[in-house]
N, CA, C and O atoms as a GROMACS GRO file, in nm:
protein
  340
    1UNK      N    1   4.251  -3.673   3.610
    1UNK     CA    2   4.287  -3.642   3.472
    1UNK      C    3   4.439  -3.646   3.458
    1UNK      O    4   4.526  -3.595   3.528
    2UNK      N    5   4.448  -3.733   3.330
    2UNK     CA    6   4.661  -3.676   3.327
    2UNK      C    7   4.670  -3.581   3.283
    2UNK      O    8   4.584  -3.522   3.218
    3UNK      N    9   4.794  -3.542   3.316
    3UNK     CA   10   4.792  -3.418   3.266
    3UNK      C   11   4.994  -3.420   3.207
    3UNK      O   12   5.061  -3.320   3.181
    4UNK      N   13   5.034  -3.546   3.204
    4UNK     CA   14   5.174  -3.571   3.112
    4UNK      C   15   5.165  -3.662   3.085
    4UNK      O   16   5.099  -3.749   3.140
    5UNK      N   17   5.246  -3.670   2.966
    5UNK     CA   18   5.239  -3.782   2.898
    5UNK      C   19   5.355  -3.884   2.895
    5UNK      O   20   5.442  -3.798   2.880
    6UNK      N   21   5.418  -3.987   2.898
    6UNK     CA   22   5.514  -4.061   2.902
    6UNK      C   23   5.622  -4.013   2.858
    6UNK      O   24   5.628  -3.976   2.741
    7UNK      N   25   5.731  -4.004   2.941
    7UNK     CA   26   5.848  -3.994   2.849
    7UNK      C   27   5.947  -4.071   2.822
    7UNK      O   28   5.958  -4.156   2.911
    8UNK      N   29   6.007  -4.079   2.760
    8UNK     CA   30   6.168  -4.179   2.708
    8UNK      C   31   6.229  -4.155   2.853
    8UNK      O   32   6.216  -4.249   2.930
    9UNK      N   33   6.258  -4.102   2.874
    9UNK     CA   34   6.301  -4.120   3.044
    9UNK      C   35   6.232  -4.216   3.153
    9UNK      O   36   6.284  -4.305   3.221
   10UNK      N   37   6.128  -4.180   3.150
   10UNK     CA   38   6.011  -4.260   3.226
   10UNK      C   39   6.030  -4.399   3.139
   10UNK      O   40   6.062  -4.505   3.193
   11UNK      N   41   6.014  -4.391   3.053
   11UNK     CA   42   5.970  -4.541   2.944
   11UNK      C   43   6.143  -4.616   2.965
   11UNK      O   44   6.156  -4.737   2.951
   12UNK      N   45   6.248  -4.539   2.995
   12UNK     CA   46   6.373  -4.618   3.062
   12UNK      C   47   6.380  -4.662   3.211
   12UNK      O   48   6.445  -4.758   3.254
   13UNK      N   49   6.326  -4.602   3.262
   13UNK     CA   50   6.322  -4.659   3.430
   13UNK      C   51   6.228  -4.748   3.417
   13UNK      O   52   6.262  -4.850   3.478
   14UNK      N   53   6.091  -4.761   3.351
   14UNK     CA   54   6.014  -4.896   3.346
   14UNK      C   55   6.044  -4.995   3.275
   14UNK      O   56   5.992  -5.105   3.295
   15UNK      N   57   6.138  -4.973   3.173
   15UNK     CA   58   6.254  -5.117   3.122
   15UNK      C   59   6.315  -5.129   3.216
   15UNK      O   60   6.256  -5.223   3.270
   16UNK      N   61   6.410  -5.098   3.295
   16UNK     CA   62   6.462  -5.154   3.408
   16UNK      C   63   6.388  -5.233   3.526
   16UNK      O   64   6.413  -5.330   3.598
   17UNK      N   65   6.289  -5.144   3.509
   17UNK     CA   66   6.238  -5.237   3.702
   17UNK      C   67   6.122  -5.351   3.603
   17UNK      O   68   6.113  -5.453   3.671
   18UNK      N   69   6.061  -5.363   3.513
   18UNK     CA   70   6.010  -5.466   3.463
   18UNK      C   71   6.024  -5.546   3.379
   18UNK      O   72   5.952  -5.644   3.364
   19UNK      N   73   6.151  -5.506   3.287
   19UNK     CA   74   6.215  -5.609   3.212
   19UNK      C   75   6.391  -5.603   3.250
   19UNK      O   76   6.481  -5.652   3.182
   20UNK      N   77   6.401  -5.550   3.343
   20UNK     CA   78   6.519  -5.594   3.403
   20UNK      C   79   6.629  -5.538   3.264
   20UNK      O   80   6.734  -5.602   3.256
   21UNK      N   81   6.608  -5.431   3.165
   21UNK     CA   82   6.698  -5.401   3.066
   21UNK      C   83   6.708  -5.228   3.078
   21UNK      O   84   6.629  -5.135   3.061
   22UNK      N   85   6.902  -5.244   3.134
   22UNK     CA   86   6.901  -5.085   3.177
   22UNK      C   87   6.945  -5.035   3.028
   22UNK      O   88   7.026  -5.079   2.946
   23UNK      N   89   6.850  -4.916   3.028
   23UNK     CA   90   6.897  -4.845   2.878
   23UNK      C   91   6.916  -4.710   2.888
   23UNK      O   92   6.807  -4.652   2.888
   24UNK      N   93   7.045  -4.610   2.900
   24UNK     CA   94   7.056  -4.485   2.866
   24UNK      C   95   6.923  -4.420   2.846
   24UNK      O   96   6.845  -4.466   2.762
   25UNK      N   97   6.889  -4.306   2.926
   25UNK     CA   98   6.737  -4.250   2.851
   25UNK      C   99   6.781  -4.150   2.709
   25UNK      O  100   6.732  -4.133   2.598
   26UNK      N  101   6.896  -4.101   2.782
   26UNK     CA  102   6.962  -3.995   2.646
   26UNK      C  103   6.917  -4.040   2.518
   26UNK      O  104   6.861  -3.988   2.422
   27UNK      N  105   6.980  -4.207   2.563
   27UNK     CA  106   6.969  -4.247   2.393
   27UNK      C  107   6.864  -4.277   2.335
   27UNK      O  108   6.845  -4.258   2.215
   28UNK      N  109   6.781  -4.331   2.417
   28UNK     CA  110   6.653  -4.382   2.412
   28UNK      C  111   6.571  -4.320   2.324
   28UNK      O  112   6.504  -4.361   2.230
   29UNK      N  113   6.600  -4.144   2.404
   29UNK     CA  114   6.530  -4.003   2.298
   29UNK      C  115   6.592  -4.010   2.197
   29UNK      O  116   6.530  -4.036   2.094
   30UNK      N  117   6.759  -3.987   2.192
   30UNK     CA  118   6.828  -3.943   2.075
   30UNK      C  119   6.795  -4.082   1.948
   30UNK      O  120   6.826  -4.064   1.830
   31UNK      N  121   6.741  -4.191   1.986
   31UNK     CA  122   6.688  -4.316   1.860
   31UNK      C  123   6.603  -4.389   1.930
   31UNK      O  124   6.622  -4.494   1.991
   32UNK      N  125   6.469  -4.301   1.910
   32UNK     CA  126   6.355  -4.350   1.938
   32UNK      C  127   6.315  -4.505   1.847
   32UNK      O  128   6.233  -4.585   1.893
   33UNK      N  129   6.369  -4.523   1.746
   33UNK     CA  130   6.315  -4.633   1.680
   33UNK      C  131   6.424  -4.734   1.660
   33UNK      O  132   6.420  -4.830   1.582
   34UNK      N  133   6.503  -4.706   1.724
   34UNK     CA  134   6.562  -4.838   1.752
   34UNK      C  135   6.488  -4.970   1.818
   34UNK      O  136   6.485  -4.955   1.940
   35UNK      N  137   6.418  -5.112   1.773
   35UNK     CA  138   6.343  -5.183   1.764
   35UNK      C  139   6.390  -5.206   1.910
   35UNK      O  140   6.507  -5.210   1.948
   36UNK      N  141   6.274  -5.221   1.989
   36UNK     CA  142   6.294  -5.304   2.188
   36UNK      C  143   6.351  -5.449   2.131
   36UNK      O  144   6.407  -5.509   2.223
   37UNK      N  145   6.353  -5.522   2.006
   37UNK     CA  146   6.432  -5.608   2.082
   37UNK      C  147   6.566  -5.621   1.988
   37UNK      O  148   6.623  -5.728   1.962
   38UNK      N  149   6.604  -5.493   1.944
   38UNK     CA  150   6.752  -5.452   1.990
   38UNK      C  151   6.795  -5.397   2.118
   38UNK      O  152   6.916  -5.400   2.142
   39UNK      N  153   6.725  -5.353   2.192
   39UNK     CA  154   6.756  -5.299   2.329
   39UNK      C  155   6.742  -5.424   2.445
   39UNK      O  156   6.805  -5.417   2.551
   40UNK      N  157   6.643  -5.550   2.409
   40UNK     CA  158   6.696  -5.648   2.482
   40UNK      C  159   6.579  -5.660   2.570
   40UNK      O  160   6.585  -5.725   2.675
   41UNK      N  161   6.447  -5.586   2.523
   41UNK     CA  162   6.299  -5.577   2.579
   41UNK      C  163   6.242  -5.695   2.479
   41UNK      O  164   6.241  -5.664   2.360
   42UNK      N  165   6.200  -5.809   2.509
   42UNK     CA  166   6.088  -5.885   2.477
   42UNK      C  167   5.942  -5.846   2.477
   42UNK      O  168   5.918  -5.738   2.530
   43UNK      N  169   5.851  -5.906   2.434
   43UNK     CA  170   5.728  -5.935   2.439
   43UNK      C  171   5.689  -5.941   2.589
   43UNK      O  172   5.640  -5.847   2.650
   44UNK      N  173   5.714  -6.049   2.635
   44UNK     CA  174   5.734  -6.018   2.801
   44UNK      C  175   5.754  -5.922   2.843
   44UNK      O  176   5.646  -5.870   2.873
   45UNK      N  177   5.863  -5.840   2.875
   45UNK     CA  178   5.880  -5.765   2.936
   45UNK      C  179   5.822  -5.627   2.884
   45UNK      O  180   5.828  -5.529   2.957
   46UNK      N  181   5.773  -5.620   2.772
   46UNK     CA  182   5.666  -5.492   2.747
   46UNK      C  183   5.567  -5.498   2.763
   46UNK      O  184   5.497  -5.396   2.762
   47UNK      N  185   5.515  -5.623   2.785
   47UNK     CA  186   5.383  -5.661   2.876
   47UNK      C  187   5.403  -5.618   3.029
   47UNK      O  188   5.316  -5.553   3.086
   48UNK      N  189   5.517  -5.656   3.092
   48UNK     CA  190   5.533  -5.623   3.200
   48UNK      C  191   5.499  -5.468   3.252
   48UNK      O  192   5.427  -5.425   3.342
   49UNK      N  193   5.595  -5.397   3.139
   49UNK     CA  194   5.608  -5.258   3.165
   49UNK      C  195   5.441  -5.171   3.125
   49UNK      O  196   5.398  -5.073   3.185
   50UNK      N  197   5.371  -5.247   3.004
   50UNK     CA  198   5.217  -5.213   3.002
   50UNK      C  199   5.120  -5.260   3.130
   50UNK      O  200   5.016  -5.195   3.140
   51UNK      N  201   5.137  -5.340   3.207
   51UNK     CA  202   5.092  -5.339   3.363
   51UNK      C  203   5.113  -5.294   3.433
   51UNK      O  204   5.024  -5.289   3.519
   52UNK      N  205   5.251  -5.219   3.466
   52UNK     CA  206   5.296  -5.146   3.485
   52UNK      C  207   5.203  -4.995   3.488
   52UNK      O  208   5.148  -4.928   3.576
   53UNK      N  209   5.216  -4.988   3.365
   53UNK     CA  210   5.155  -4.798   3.322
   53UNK      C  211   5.028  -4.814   3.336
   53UNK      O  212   4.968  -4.709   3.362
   54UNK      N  213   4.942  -4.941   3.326
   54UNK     CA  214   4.795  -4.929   3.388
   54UNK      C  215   4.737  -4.884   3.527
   54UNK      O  216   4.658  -4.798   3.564
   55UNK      N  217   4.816  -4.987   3.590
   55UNK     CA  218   4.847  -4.988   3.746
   55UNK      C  219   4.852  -4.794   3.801
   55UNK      O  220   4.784  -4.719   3.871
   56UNK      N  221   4.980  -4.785   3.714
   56UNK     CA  222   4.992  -4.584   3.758
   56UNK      C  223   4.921  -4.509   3.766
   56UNK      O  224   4.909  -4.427   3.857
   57UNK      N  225   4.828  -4.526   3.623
   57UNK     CA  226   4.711  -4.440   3.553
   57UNK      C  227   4.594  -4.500   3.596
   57UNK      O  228   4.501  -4.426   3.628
   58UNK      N  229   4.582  -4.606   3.602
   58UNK     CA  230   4.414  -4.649   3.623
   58UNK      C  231   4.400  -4.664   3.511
   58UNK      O  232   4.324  -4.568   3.517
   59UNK      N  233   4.398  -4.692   3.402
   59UNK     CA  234   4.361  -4.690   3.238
   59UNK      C  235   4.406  -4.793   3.150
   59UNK      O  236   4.524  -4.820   3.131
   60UNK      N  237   4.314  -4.848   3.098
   60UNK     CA  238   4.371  -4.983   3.014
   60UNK      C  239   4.409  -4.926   2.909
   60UNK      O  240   4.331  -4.842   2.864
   61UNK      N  241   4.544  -4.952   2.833
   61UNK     CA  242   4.599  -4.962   2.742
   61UNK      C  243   4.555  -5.048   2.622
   61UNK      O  244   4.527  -5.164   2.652
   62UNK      N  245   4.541  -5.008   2.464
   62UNK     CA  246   4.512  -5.041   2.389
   62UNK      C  247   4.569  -5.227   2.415
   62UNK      O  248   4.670  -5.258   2.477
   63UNK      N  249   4.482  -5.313   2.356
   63UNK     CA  250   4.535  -5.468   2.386
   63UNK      C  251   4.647  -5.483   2.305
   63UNK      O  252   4.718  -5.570   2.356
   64UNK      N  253   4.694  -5.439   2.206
   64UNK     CA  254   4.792  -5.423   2.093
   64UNK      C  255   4.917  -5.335   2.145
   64UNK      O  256   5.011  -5.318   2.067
   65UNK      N  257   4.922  -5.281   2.269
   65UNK     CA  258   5.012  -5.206   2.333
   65UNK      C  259   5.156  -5.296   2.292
   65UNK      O  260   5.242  -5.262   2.211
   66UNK      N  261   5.155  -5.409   2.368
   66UNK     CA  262   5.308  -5.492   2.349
   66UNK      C  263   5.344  -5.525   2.242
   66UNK      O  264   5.442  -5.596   2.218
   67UNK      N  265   5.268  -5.478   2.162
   67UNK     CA  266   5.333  -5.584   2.064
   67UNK      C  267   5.366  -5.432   1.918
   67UNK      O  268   5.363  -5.437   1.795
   68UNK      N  269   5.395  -5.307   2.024
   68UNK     CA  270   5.440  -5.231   1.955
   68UNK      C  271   5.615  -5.250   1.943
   68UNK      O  272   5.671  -5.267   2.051
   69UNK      N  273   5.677  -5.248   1.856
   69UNK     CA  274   5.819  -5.256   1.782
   69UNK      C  275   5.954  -5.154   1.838
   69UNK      O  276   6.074  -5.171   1.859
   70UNK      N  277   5.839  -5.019   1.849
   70UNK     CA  278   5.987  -4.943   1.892
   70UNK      C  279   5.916  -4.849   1.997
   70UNK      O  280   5.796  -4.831   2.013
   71UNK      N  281   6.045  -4.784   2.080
   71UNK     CA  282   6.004  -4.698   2.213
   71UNK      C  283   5.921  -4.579   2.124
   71UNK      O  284   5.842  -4.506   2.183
   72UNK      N  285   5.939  -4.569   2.011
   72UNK     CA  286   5.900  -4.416   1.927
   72UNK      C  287   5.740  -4.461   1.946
   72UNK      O  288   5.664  -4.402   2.022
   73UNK      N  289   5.702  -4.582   1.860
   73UNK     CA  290   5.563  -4.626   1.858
   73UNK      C  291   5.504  -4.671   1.976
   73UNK      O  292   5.382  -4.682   1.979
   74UNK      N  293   5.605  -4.713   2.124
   74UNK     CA  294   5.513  -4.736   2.220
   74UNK      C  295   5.461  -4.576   2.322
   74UNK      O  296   5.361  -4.536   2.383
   75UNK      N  297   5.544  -4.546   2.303
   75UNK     CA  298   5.508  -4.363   2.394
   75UNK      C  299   5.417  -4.344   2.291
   75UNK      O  300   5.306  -4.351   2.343
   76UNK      N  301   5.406  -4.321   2.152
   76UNK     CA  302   5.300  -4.232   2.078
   76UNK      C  303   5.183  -4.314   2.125
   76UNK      O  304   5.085  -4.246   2.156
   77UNK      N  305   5.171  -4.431   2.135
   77UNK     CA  306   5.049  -4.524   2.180
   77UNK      C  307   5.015  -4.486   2.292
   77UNK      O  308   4.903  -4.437   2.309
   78UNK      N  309   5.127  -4.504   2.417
   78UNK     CA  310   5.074  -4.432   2.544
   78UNK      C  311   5.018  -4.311   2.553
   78UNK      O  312   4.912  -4.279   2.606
   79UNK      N  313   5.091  -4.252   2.503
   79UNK     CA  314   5.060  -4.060   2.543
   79UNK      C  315   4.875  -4.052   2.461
   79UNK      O  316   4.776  -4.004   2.516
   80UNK      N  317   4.881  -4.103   2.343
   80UNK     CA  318   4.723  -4.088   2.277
   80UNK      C  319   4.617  -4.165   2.364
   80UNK      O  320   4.497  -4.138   2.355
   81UNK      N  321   4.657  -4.246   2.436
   81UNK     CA  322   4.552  -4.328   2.524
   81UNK      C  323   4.571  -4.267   2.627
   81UNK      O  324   4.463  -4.296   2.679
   82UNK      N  325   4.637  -4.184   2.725
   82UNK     CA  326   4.624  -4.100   2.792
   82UNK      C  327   4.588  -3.995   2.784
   82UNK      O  328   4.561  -3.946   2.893
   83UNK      N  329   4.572  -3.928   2.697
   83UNK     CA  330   4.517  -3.786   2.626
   83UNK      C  331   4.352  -3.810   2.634
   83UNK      O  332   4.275  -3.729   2.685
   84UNK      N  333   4.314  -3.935   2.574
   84UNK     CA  334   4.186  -3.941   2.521
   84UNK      C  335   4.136  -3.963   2.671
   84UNK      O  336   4.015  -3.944   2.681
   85UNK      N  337   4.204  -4.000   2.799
   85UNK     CA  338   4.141  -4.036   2.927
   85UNK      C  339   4.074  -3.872   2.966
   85UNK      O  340   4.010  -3.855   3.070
   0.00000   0.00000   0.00000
């Protein structure tokens, strides 16, 4: 069972090691909706980082996961599909 849910911290160390884009976590929290590809995260590489968080959890992620817009809307996606596990 999980028992935490993703954080902007966490969701910055998996932009780095799977899309290769280092981003402040501070800020990450402090402007959650700043769009990933102002931060320099593609389609790709949030695919990357959603194989990623499967792999961890054991748990498939909604198929619509990557092609969420901002770190605000991809954690609320994660954390509710982890909750419901």
């Amino acid at each position: 069972m999980i028992t935490t849910g993703l954080t902007f911290g966490e969701l910055a160390a998996l932009m780095k090691q799977s899309a290769g884009v280092t981003v402040d976590p501070a800020q990450l929290e402090k402007d959650p909706e700043t769009p990933f590809s102002g931060l320099g995260v593609d389609s790709l590489g949030l695919l990357g980082i959603v194989g990623e968080l499967e792999n961890r959890h054991g748990v498939a992620l909604p198929t619509d996961a990557e092609r969420c817009k901002t770190p605000a809307e991809f954690v609320a996606l994660v954390n509710n599909t982890l909750a419901g596990v």
